[in-house]
N, C-alpha and C positions, 0 to 999 in steps of 0.2 A: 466577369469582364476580361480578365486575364484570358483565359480559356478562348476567347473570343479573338482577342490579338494574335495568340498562338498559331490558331487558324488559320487569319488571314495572312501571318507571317508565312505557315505554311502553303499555304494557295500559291502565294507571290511565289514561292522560291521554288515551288515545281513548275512554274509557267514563267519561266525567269524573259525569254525569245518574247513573250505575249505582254509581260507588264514594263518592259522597257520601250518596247514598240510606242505601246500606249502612252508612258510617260514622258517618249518623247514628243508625239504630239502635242500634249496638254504643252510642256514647256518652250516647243517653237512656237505655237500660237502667242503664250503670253509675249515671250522677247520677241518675236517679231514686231507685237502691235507697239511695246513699248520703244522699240526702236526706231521705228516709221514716225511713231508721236515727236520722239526726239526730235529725229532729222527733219522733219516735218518745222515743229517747234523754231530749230536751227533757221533756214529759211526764212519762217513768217516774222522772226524776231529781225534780221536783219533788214527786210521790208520795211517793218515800223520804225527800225533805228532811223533811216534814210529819210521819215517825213517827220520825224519828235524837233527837227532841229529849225523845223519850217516852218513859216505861216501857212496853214490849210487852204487860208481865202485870198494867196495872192497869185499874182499872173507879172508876165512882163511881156513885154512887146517890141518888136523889131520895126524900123522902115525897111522897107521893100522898093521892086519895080512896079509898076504895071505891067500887066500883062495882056489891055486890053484896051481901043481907044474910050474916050467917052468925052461925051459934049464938045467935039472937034477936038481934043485933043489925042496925040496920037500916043500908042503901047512904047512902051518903055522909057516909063520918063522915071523920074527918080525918086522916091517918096522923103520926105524928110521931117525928122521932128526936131521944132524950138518949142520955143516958149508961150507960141501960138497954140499948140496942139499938148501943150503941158494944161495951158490954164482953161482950155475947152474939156479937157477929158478931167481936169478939176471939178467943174460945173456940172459932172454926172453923180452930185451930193448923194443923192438917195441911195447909191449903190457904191460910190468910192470913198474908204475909212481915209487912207494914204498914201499919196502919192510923191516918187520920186524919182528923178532924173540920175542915166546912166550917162559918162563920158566914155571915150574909149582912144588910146596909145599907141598904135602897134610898131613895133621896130626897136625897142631901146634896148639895149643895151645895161643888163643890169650890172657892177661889179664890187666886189670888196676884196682886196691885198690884190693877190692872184688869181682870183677864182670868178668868175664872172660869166654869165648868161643871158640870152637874150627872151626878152617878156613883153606882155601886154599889159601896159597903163590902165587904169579904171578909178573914175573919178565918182564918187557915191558921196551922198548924205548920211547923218549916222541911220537913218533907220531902216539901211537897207541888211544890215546882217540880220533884222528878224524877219525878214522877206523873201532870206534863200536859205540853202538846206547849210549856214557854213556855221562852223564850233568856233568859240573865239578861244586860242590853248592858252597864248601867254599875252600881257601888258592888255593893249584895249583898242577899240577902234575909234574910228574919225569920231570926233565929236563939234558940238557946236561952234565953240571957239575956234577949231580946226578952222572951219567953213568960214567964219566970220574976218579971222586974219589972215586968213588964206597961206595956213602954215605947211615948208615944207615937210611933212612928217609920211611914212609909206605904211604898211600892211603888209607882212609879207606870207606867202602860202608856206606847211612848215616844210616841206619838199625845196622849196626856193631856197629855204634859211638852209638847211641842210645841204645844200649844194654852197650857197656860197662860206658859210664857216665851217671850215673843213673839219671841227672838233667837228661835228654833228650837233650840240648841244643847243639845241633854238631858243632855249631863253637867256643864253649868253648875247644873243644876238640885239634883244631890246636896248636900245637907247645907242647903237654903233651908227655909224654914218653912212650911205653905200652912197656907191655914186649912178648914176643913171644918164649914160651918153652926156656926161659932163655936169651934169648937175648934182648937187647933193639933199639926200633928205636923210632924214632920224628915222627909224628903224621905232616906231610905238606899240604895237601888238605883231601876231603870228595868229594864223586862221588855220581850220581844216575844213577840208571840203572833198567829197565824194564824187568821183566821175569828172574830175577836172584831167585834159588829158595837157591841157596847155594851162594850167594856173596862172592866174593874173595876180599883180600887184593893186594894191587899193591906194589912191590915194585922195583928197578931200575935195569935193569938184570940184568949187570956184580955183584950187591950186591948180589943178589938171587944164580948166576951163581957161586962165589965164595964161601959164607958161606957154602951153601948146597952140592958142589963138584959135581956141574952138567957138567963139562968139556966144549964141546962141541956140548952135546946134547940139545937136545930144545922138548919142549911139542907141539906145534905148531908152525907154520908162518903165520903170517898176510900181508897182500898186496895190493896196488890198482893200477889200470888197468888204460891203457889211448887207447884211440880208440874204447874199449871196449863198445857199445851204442845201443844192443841188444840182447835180447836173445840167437840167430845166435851166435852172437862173444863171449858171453858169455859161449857158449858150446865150441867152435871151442878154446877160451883162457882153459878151464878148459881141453881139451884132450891135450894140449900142453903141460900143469902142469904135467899130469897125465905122459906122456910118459917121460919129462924130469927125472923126479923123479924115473921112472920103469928103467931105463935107469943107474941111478946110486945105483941103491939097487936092480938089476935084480931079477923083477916080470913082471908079465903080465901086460901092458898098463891099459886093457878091466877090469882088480881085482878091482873092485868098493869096496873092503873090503878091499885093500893094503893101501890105501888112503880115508880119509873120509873128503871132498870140500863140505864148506858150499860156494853158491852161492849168491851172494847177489842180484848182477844185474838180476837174473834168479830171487828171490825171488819177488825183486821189481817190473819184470814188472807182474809177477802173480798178486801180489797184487794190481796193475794197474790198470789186467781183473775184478780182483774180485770187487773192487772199482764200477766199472765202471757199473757192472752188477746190483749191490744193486742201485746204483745212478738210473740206468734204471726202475731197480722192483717198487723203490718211487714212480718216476715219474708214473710209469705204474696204481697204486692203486691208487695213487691219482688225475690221470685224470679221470678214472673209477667212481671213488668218484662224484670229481667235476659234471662228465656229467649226473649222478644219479637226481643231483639236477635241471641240464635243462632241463633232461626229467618229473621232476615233475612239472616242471614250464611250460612246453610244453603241459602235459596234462591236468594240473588245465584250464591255459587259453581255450585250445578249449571245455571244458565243459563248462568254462564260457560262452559262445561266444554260445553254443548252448543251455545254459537256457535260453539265452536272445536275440534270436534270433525274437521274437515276439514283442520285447521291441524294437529292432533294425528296422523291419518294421514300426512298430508305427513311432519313430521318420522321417523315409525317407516317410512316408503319410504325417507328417505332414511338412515336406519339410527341412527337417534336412541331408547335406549334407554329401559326402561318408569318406569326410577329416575327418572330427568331431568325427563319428563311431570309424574308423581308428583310430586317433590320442587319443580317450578314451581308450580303449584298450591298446591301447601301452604305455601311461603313467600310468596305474594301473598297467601293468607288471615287468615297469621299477620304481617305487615305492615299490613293494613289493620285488623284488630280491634286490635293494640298502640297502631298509633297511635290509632284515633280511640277507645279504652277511657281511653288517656290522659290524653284531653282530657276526657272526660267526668268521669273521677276528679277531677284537677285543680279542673275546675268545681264538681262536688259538693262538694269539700272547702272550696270557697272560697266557697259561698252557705252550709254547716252553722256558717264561721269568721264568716261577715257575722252569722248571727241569732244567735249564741254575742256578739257585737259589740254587736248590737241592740236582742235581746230575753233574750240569754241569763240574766237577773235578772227577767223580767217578771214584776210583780206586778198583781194585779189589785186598785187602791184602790178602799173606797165610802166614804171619807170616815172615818169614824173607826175602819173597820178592812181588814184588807188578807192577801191570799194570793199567795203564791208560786203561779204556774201554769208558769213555764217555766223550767230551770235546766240552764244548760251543756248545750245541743241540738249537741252533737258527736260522732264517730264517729271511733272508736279507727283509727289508722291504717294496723294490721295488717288490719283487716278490709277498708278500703278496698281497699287490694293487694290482698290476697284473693279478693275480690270480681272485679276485674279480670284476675288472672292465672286465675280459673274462666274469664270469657269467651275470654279469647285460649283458654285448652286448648279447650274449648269450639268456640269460631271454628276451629281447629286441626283438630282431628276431623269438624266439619260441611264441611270441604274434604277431607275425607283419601278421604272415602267417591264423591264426583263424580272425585277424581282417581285413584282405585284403577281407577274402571270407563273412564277413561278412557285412563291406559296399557295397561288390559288388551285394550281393543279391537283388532282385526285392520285393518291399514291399507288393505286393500281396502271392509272395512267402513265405514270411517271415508271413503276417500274415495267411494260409492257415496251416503254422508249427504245 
């Protein structure tokens, strides 16, 4: 067995140009795939971070214009929701779990000592923070008693907190006073929220609904669905919305401008497709990658095999059997793709650890709001091996085939080459 090593030590070190070649291939394939898996990984995890904070089966909805006359009445009238068009789209039991009413502020004036900014007001019930994509970081949100005593208590985004307490520190900020175009409210939780480019303030909506003399109107409703578990139903729920509502503010159904329905279950399972397609593309480049390297390992060996095809006679004259042929071959193959898969693994695993390091939190700020784009770009370490032990087998079999035909040859043959 020694005597065997020797050899193939010797092989490699007069073909030094030939088995670097080759083992650079075998280790770009592997660190390539495992890199793509990374960055790949990176991407799809931040995707999923973006809906883990959400309900799956909710939607909200906007009043709109018209855009079109109907039943004598003419385009552009104004759509509006109260508490007529809350307790009608209440009555769509079969399909709505919970439902709740949006206020909306705009123009105040937020401040505390020196520091002060201008926001939009938002008057929510407590169950609207499991109905958008937002993190609650510190203290807590509106809650019932809120609602009931119509306390003045805020919410603030931690972007907002961080502008106005110049420490930066946002949970210094729970329980301080700010003032809002002359009024005061207590400062009870700090939220995070992704893609906010103008963050709003929360505050309990009968507070909002009464200071501001919003009556019975509302800026939105928010809602979530039950049975709702497709896209199908997700359309079929969203024309139900659409006619209840044309139904008591007579417009057209089909006025996709009377009503403006963010879909969420429609959003998600898009981003399902999209997921799913990128997850594909990975794999797609990175198997392309990988087989790059067993076709360099396929071709190095049958050159081998046919510079040393006269070497191969020799030993079968001098009575050297087809296994041995065979069996050299195929452990010089499976020697140089182990080692240099190794290295590529190795390497891959240690530039997917560098931007797990680097970037693995990357957010992308614009100032007063901010996204998550890149989250834990690493790559489970079974698949790594995995990965690798395909190319040795791989490396293994694209030598097994130049070494078959080549103890099979006849030694006259071989030396007549």
């Amino acid at each position: 067995m020694i005597d065997l090593w020797i050899e193939i030590y010797a092989t490699i070190k007069r073909n030094k140009m030939r088995t670097a070649l080759t083992g650079f291939a075998v280790a770009w394939g592997i660190f390539m795939l495992i890199v793509l898996l990374g960055a790949g990984n990176g991407l799809l995890n931040a995707m999923t971070q973006q809906s883990d904070n959400m309900a799956m089966n909710s939607m909200m909805a906007w009043p709109g214009w018209t855009s079109e006359p109907w039943h004598g009445l003419k385009a552009g009238r104004e759509v509006k929701f109260t508490q007529k068009e809350l307790e009608a789209t209440r009555k769509l039991e079969d399909m709505v779990d919970q439902i709740t009413a949006v206020q909306e502020q705009s123009g105040v004036t937020l401040s505390y000592n020196q520091d002060h900014i201008s926001i939009q007001l938002e008057g929510h019930y407590p169950k609207y923070i499991d109905m958008v994509d937002a993190t609650l970081k510190e203290g807590r949100f509106i809650n019932e008693v809120d609602i009931r005593e119509r306390r003045k208590v805020i919410v603030l985004h931690e972007k907002t907190a961080e502008m106005l307490f110049s420490n930066g520190k946002t949970e210094q900020a729970i329980g301080k006073m700010v003032n809002a175009s002359g009024l005061c409210y207590r400062v009870v939780g700090i939220y995070s929220r992704d893609g906010e480019q103008q963050p709003p303030a929360y505050l309990p909506y009968t507070t909002l609904q009464l200071i501001y003399n919003k009556e019975d109107k509302m800026s939105s409703m928010a809602f979530t669905t039950k049975g709702v578990v497709s896209e199908a139903n997700a359309d079929e729920f969203e024309e139900r919305f659409r006619r209840t509502i044309a139904a008591t503010q007579q417009f057209n159904p089909d006025d996709r401008r009377a009503v403006w329905v963010w879909n969420r279950i429609k959003q998600y399972t898009q981003q399902q497709g999209a997921q799913s397609i990128l997850r594909t593309a990975i794999w797609v480049i990175g198997i392309f990658t990988l087989l790059s390297g067993i076709v360099g390992v396929s071709n190095i060996m049958l050159i081998t095999v046919r510079e040393r095809t006269r070497e191969f006679g020799i030993r079968k004259a001098l009575g050297a059997k087809p296994f041995s042929i065979l069996w050299l071959i195929i452990i010089e193959s499976v020697t140089i793709t182990t080692f240099f898969g190794y290295i590529g693994m190795v390497a891959g695993i240690g530039v997917t650890e560098w931007m797990n390091i680097s970037m693995g939190e990357a957010v992308m700020d614009i100032g007063i709001a901010k996204a998550t784009v890149f989250v834990n770009p690493t790559v489970d370490l079974r698949i790594a091996i995995q990965a690798t032990v395909t190319l040795i087998v791989a490396g293994t079999l694209a030598g097994l085939f130049p070494a078959r035909k080549a103890a099979l040859i006849r030694p006259i043959e071989a030396l007549r080459n």
